[in-house]
N, C-alpha and C positions, 0 to 999 in steps of 0.2 A: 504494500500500500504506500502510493508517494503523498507525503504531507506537503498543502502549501502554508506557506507563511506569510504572511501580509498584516500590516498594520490598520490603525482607527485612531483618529485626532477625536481626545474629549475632553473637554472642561473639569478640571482642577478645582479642589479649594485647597489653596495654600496658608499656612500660618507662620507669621512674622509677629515678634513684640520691636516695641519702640521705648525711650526712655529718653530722660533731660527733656530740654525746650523743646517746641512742637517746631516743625521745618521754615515757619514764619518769624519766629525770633532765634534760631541759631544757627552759631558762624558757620561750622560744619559739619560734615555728617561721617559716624563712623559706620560703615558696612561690615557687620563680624556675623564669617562665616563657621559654625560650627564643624568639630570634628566627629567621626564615625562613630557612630551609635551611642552621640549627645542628645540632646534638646536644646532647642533656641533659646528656651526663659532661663535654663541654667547657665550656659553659654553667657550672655546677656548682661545677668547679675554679674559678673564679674568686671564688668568696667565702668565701675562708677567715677575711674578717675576720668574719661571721655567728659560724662555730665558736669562733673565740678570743672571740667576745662572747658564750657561753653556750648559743647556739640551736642549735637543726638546720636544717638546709639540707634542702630536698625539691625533686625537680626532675624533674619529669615530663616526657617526650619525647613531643610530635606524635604525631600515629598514623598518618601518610604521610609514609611515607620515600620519597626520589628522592637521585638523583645530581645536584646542583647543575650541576657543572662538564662536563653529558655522560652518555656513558651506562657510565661507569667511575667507578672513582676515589673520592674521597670519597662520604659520605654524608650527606645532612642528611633537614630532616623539617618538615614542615607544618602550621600549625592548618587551614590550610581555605585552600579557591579560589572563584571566584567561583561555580566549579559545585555544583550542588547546599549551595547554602553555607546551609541552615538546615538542614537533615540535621546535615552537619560540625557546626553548631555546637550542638548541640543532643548530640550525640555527645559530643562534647569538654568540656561544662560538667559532663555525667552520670560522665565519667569522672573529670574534679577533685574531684567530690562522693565519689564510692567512694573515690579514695586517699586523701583527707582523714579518711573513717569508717572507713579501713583501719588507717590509722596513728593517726591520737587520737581513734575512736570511744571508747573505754572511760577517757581522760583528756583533755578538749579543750584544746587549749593557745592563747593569743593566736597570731593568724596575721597576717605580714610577708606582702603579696602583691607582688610585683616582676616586671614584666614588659619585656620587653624588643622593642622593633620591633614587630615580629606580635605577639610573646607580650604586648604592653602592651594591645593590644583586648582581647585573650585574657583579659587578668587583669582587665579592668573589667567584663567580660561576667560573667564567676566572680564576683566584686568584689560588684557588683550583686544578683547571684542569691545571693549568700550571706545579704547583707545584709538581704535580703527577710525570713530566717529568724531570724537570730540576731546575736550582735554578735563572733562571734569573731573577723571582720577588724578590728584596729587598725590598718592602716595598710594605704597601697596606692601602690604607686613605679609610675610612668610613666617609662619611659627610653625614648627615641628613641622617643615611640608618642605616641598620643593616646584620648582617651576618643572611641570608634566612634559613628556616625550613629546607633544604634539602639540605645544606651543613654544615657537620660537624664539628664543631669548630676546632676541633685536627688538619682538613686537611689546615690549616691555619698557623699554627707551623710554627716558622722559620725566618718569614720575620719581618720587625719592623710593627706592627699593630695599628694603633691611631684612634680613635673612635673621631667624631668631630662634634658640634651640636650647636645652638645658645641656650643662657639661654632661650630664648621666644620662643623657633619654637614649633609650635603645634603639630606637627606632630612626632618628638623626646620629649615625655613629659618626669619627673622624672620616673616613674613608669617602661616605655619603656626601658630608657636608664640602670636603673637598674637593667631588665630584662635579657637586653643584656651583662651587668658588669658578672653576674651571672652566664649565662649561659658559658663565657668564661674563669671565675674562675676555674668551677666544670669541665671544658675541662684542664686545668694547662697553658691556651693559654698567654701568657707574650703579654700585651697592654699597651698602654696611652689614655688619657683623654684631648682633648682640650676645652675650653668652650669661648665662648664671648656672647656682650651684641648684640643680634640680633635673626630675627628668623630663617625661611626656607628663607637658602639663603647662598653661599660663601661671604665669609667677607674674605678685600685683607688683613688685619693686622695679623691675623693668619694666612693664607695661607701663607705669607711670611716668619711667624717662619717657620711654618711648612718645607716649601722650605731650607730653612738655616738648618732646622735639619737634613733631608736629607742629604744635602751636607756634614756637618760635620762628618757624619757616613759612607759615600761612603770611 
């Protein structure tokens, strides 16, 4: 028996939290992408330094949700698997593009892209594709991620770029991180380097430089 396969476009509800000043009273906007089998409102909470620094926090949640731990219990949420993974992603750039024109269609505001693990692909795919159109990303945080095999470093050009990684995360080891130094060297991509004592995970003491640099360069 030969199976076909073929697709079907349908309407989504997607969920995003928001935090700090609403899009009409602040300076800028941080976009923070969660990591694999997070949650957006937990994601979220963690940067309250963003709010005390003026900006909104925007934080869009995956659009496949699973139980991490089982088929109970918590919840977390996905950009994409290896299945059918240009669908997903193709899905998921369409929909950062709507909640971006949801929220500062009618006032564009400078955009903090921050991604985290998964969400750090997530955010140089978005990153990328923004940047094709327009120049509203100023800046674009890689934590625990790397810029994906199938976007080109060059298309990265432009914004301030900061690579950010715990000494201990297993998952950013030396070898990795130097991979990635490398590959954005032999691209001429101009980056930074943040490092602390921790592993896979945001740490608020950097985050907070981080935040302050930002600011200082807006």
């Amino acid at each position: 028996m030969e199976l076909r396969e073929d697709t079907l476009r349908v309407r989504r509800t997607a969920r995003y939290y928001t935090a700090g000043p609403p899009p009409g009273e602040a300076r800028a906007a941080w976009v923070v992408l969660h990591g694999y089998g997070q949650r957006a409102d937990d994601f979220a909470a963690q940067f309250a330094a963003v709010v005390e620094a003026g900006s909104c926090v925007v934080a869009p949640e995956a659009l496949s949700r699973f139980y991490p731990e089982g088929t109970r219990g918590r919840v977390g949420a996905s950009w994409m698997t290896r299945a059918h993974r240009e669908a997903e992603i193709a899905d998921y750039l369409a929909y950062l593009d709507a909640l971006v024109e949801r929220l500062f269609g009618e006032r564009p505001l400078p955009l903090h892209v921050l991604g985290f693990s998964q969400g750090a692909a997530t955010a140089a795919r978005w990153a990328a594709r923004r940047l094709g159109r327009d120049d509203s990303v100023q800046s674009l945080t890689l934590w625990a991620g790397a810029v994906p095999p199938d976007v080109t470093p060059a298309a990265l050009a432009g914004p301030e770029l900061t690579l950010v990684a715990g000494m201990q995360d297993a998952y950013v080891p030396p070898q990795r991180m130097g991979a990635q130094r490398k590959r954005l060297d032999e691209a001429d991509v101009a980056y930074d380097v943040l490092r602390f004592e921790g592993g896979h995970r945001l740490d608020d003491n950097t985050l907070a430089r981080l935040v302050e640099r930002r600011r200082s360069e807006s």
